[in-house]
C-alpha positions, 0 to 999 in steps of 0.5 A, a space after each residue: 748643748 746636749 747630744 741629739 739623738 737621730 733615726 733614720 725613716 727609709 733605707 735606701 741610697 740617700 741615707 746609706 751615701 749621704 745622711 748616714 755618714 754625715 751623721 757619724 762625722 759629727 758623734 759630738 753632736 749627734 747620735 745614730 740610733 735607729 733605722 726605720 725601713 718597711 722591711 726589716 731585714 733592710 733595716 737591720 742590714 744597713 744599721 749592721 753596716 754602719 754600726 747602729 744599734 736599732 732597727 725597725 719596720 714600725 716608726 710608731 714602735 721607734 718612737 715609742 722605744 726607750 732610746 727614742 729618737 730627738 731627730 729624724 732624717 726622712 729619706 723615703 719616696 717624695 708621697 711618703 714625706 708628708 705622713 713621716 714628717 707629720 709623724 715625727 713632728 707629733 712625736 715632738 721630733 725635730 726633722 730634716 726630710 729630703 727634697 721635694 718637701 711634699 706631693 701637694 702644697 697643702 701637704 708641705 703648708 700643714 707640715 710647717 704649721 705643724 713644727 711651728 706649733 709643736 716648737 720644733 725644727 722642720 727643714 729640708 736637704 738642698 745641700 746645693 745651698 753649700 757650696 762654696 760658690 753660691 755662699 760666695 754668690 751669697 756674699 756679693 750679692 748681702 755686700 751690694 756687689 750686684 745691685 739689686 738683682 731683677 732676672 735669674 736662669 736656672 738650669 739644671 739639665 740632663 742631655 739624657 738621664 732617666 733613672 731606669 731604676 726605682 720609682 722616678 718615673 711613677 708619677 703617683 710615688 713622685 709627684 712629677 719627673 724633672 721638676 720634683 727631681 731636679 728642678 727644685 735644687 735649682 729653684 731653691 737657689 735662685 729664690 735664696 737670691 730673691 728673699 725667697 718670695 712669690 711670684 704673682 705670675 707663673 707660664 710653664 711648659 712642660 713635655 715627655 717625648 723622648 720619655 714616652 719614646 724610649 730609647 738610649 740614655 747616660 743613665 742606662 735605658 728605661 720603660 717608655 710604657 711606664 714614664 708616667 712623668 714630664 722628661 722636661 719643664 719650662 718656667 717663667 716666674 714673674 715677681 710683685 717687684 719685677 723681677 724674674 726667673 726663668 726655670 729650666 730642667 730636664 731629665 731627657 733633651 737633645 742637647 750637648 752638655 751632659 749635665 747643666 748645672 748652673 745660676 746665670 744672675 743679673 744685676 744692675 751693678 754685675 751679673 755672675 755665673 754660679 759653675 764655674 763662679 765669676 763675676 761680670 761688671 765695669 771698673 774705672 769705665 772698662 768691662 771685667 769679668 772676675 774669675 775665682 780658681 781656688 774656691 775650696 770643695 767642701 763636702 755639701 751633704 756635711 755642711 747641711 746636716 750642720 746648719 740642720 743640727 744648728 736649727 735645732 739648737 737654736 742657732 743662726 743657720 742657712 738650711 731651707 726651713 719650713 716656711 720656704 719648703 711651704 713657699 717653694 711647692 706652691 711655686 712647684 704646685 703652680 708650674 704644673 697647673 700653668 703647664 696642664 693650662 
């Protein structure tokens, strides 16, 4: 396979921890050319960082320069996704964008129709696919393990977390708080368990107290004025086939544990938990829980910025294509109109 060549849309943290050296650990594959930021200077100081040869302010101009991209990472603001994406993908560019896939559903709808028109690869990075323990929750389940899974809980949970920097709180720029930031990880995960369908039924909550009250938090404090988004949601999806989920996330909660992160699935022949992975079930008659203390760590961010780089060759791959981003901020659309309900 020929070496693709990759930019990067937005030059902030994500790109600068996660996608930029997972590009560079992979120069038989890929190659960094480009960074693309509104501001120049921050462009050119992170492509000096890393070594790339190009910086622009204008994705237009990138696209239309002599060492063009083949590939964009878009790692701006959750309202930027759907115009870069759109752009990279009629600039026939192959796309990994960052979580949530859009604002709207109708935006993440026209992105996928969009890359399935022009032949080309649109995914998105929930790396939490990668962990060793849920591809080993994977694994029993494809192998029959559990049976047939009919419930699933899916944390994830900060005790008091509100990013006080940035734009998380702006609910024009981020579309939602807790869901869009957090919650969709999760949600991802447990639709992976269900072949990733739809729920015909959706009763969601969702609330802002300790966000809209201020106050002290594990991530330092932030402007309860100007906390525009929910701190908490609570979901129940209901599947065609009787199954269900039930959502939980939180930016802000009083509760104990600091950060909840977690799978708690159900199954006619076991259950599992996802952190720490075990296994729930009966044998010759008598309960046993199945425990796995030597699952190796593995580096998430990497082995996405793979299963994106297999897509695009045409490979088998397990990165969230297109069609479930489509799915999956449908689903997100409809909890936040269950909760306005």
């Amino acid at each position: 396979m020929p070496i693709l060549k990759a930019a990067i849309i937005g030059g902030g943290h994500i790109a600068d921890q996660n996608h930029i050296p997972a590009l560079k650990a992979l120069p038989e594959r890929v190659e960094l050319v480009a960074i693309c930021s509104r501001d120049i200077h921050k462009a050119r100081a992170l492509a000096d960082k890393h070594d790339i040869p190009l910086a622009f302010d204008n994705a237009a101009e990138m696209f239309e320069s002599d060492n063009r991209p083949d590939l964009i990472i878009n790692c701006t603001a959750n309202h930027l996704h759907h115009p870069f994406t759109m752009q990279a993908l009629e600039n026939n560019c192959h796309v990994l964008c960052e979580k949530p896939p859009a604002i709207l559903a109708a935006q993440a709808g026209e992105m996928a129709d969009l890359a399935q028109k022009n032949g080309k690869v649109l995914a998105y990075n929930f790396q939490l696919r990668q962990t060793p323990e849920y591809s080993l929750l994977k694994r029993a389940l494809d192998n029959g393990r559990l049976g047939e899974v009919y419930h699933i809980k899916a944390n994830f949970l900060r005790r008091r977390g509100i990013p006080g920097w940035g734009n998380f709180t702006n609910k024009s720029i981020q579309g939602g708080g807790a869901l869009m930031d957090l919650g969709v990880h999760v949600l991802d995960l447990a639709l992976g368990l269900l072949g990733y369908s739809e729920p015909d039924r959706i009763i969601a909550n969702t609330y802002d107290y300790i966000g809209k009250a201020g106050g002290k938090g594990l991530m330092g404090g932030w402007d309860a004025e100007k906390f525009e988004v929910e701190d908490a949601c609570f979901a129940h999806l209901s599947f065609p086939d009787n199954a269900s989920i039930t959502l939980s996330t939180s930016f802000a909660l009083n509760t104990k544990i600091p950060k909840n992160v977690n799978l708690e699935v159900f199954g006619t022949k076991a259950g599992a938990m996802l952190n720490p992975f075990s296994l729930y079930s009966e044998v010759e008659g008598e309960l046993v829980d199945m425990e796995f203390p030597h699952l190796e760590e593995t580096d998430i961010q990497l082995k996405n910025t793979i299963a994106f780089l297999d897509a695009c060759d045409g490979k088998p791959s397990n990165i969230c294509n297109a069609a479930q981003g489509a799915v999956l901020q449908r689903i997100v659309e409809a909890i936040y109109k269950s909760a306005e309900k």
